[in-house]
N, C-alpha and C positions, 0 to 999 in steps of 0.2 A: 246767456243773459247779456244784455247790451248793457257795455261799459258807462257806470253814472260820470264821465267826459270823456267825449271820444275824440278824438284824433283831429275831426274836422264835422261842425254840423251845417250841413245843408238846409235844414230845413228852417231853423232859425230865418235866413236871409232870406227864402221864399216866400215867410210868413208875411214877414215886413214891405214884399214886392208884390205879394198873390193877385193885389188886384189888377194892378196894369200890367202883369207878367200876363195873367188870363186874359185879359183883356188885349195883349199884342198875338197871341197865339190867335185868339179868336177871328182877328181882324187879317190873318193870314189865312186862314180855314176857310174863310167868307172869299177871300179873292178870287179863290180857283188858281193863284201863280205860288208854287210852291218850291221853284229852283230857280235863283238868279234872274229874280226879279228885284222888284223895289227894293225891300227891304235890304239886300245883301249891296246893292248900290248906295247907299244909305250910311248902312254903317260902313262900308269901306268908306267911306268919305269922312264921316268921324272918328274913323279911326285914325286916318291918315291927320286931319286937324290937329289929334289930342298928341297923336305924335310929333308932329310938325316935319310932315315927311310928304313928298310928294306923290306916292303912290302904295295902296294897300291895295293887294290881290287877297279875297280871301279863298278857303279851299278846305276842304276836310276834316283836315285831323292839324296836330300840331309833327306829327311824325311824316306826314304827307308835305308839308311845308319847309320841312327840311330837305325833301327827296325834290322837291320841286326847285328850289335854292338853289342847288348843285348841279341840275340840272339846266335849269337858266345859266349858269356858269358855264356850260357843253365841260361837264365833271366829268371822264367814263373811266374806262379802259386803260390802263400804263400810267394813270394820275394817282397823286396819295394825298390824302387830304389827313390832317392832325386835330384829335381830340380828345380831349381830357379825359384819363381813363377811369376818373370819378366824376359819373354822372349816370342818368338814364342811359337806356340801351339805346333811343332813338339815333341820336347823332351818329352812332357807326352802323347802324343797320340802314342806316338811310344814304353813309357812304358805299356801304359793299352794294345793296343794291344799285348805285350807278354802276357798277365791276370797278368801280375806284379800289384802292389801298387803305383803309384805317391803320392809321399811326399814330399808335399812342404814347401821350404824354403825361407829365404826373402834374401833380397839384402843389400849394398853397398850403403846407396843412393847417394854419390859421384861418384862411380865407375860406378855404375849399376851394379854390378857384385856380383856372389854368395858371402853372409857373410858365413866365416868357420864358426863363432859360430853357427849361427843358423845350420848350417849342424851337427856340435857336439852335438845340445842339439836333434837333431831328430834321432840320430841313436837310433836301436834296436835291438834285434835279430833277424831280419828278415831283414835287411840293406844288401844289395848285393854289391850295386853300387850308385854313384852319377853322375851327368850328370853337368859336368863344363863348360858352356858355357861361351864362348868369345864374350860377345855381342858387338856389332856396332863397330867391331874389334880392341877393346880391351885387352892384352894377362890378362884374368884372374892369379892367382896368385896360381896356383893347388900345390906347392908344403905347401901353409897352408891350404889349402882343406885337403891335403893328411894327414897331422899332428892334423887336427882335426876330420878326421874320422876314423882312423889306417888304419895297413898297408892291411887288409883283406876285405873293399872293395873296390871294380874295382873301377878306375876312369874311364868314360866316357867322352870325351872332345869334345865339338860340335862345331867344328870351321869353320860354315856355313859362320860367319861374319869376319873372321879373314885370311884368306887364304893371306901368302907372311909374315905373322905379327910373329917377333922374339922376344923375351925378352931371357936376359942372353946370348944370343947369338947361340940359341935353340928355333927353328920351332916349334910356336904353332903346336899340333895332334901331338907332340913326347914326352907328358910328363906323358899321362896315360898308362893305357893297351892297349886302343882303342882307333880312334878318328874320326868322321863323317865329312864330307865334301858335298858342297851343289856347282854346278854350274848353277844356277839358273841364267837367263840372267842380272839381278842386281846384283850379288857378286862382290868382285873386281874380279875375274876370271869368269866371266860367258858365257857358250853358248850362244845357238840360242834356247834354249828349254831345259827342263829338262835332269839334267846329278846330279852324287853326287861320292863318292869315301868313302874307308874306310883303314884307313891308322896303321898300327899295327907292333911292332916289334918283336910279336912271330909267328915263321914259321906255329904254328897249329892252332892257330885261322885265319890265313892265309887262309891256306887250307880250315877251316869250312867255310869261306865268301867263296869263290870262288865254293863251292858246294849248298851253301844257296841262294845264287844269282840267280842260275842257275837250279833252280827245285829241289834242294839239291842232284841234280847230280854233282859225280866225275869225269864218266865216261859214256858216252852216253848209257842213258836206263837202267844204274842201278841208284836208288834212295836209298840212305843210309838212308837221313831223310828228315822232312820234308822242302821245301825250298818256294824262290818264283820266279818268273819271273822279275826279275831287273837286266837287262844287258843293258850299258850302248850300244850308236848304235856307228856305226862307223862315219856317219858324225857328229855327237856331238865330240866326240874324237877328230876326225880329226881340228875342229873348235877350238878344246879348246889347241892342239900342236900351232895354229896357234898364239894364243894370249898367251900362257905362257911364255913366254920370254920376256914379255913387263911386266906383272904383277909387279915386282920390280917398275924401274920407275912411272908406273901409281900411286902404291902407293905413292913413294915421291910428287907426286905434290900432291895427296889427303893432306898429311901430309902439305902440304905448303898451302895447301887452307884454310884449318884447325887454322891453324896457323895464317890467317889474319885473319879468322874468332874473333877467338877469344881475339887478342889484339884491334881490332875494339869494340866486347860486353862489353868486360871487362869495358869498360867506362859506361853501361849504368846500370842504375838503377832498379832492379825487373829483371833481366836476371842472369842466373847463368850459364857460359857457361860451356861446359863439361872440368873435368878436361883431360889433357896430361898425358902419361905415356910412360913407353920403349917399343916401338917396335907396337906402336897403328898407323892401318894403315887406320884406319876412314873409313868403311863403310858406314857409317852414323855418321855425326854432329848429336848430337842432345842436347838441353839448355833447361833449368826448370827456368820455372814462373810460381807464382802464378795465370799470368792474360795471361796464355798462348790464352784462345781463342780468347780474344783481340787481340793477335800479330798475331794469324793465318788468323782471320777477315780480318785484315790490311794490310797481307801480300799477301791474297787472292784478294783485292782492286786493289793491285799493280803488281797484274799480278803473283804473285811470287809462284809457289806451294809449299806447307809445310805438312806433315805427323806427325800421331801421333803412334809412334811405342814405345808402346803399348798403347791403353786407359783402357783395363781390363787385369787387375794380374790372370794368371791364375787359384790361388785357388776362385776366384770369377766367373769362366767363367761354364755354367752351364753343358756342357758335362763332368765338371770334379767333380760337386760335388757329386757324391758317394764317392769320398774319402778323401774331407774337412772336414765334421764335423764341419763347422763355424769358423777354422781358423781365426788369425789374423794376420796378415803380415805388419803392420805398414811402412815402407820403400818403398817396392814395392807399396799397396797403395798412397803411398803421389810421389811415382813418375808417377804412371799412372794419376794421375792428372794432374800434372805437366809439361810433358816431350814434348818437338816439335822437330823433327828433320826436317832442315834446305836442301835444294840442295846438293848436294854435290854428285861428278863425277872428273875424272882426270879433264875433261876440262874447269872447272868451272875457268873463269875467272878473276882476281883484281876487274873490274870492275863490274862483276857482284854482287861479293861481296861487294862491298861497296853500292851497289843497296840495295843489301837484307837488309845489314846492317841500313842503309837512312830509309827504310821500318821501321823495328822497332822500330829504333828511334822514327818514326813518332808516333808509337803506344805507345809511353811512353811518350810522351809528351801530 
């Protein structure tokens, strides 16, 4: 039986777009150009605008967009690159597949978010790059990323979870060298299917995405080097012009839901609701208890669906141990215990939140 509030609703936000959503599909369907055509020149251009960056490649996936980053970098073989070992799997699958090093590092346990120390005390000679993810759209703090790793390696900024999210007054993906982008139908900007982007403000790693994307073709039929097949389609483009201009808003009300969210918890006992920060545009809610699977139990009772993003730290997850060595990561550990993230969608209601909220309560009483 589907849970009376789930996790995330899609179709709400459809409802409200169906007609110019259909109506931009349709006017793709009509062209006959269906890869890397208008549409995909288009929104790269808006996107690169809304960001105030001077060049967005887009491409794939958001996990492709990472592989493509590192690879604009020339990432491979004898390199290590440093990433938070709570977070998605992408960012270390997207280094081992260059044959780089994932070197993991722990978290924030308030934040969630990369600790600079630990990134300071793992550099090497062999440190290329660090991978600063913005989780649960969060703006990590990459200029003491950058101060505790120097100025010579890359930063990588993975703002899968963060898209619309500013701090200082400055578009997360415009504070490293490089930065991935993921429109996965659950981002606050997502498709209808897989799409990602790669957003950069040097003209020539510019051009390296845009050859790398595309077969590590320049120019049709010559191959400079090697690349891949990750071009974004035109009705994905065409979908995601349709919903970007709402992005703003939609996050304000995430931020407002958030925000009841949390002066409702704040009263309860054994919940630690996430902290606030500038320009956090809440992908995901997500609170740390001790007795989370009690609350997830109870939440599960009441209809309510609840996620645990993540349960395993990545240096614990076993595709990655050839390159742990037994690791400890104390923070990320005690948060993959820990961590529930809660509903959360523009459309998420007062009411339903005080639902969710009644929910917990119930479990801590």
């Amino acid at each position: 039986m589907s849970p009376t509030i789930p996790i995330l609703d899609l179709t709400t936000q459809y409802t409200a777009l169906q007609e110019d959503v259909e109506a931009a599909a349709l006017r793709v369907l009509r062209s006959g150009r269906y890869v890397l055509g208008p549409e995909v020149e288009a929104l790269e251009t808006e996107l690169g605008e809304m960001l105030g960056i001077g060049h967005v490649v887009s491409c794939a996936s958001g996990t492709d967009a990472l592989c493509l980053s590192l690879r604009a970098l020339d990432i491979g073989p004898g390199d290590e690159v440093l990433v938070p070992a709570f977070t998605f799997a992408a960012p270390a699958e997207a280094v081992a597949l260059t044959g780089a090093r994932p070197v993991f590092v722990d978290i924030d346990p308030d934040s969630f978010l990369v600790d600079p120390e630990s990134c300071r005390n793992a550099i090497t000679s062999r440190t290329r790059a660090a991978v600063v993810v913005h989780l649960y759209g969060r703006p990590a703090d990459v200029s003491a990323v950058r101060e505790a790793i120097g100025p010579d390696v890359a930063i990588v900024e993975d703002c899968a979870q963060s898209f619309g999210a500013r701090t200082a007054g400055q578009a997360t993906g415009t504070f490293g060298q490089i930065a991935s982008f993921s429109f996965f139908p659950s981002k606050n900007l997502g498709g209808c299917g897989d799409g990602g982007a790669v957003a950069t403000g040097d003209p020539e790693l510019a051009a390296r995405l845009r050859a790398l994307r595309n077969h590590g073709s320049s120019q049709p039929y010559h191959h400079e080097t090697l690349g891949l097949n990750s071009r974004l389609d035109e009705l994905q483009a065409a979908i995601l012009r349709v919903k970007l201009p709402h992005v703003a808003e939609w996050n304000e009300k995430r931020q407002r839901a958030a925000g009841r969210y949390t002066e409702r918890l704040q009263k309860l006992d054994g919940i630690q609701p996430p902290a606030d920060a500038d320009g956090h545009v809440w992908h995901q809610y997500t609170l740390l208890s001790p007795q989370r699977d009690a609350l997830q139990e109870q939440l599960a009772k009441d209809g309510i669906e609840s996620r645990i993003y993540y349960p395993i730290p990545l240096h614990r997850q076993e595709a990655y141990a050839p390159w742990t060595n037994g690791v400890s990561l104390p923070a990320a550990e005690q948060v993959c215990d820990q961590c529930l993230s809660l509903p959360m969608f523009p459309e998420l209601s007062p009411a339903q939140i005080e639902q969710i909220c009644a929910s917990l309560a119930r479990a801590e009483s």
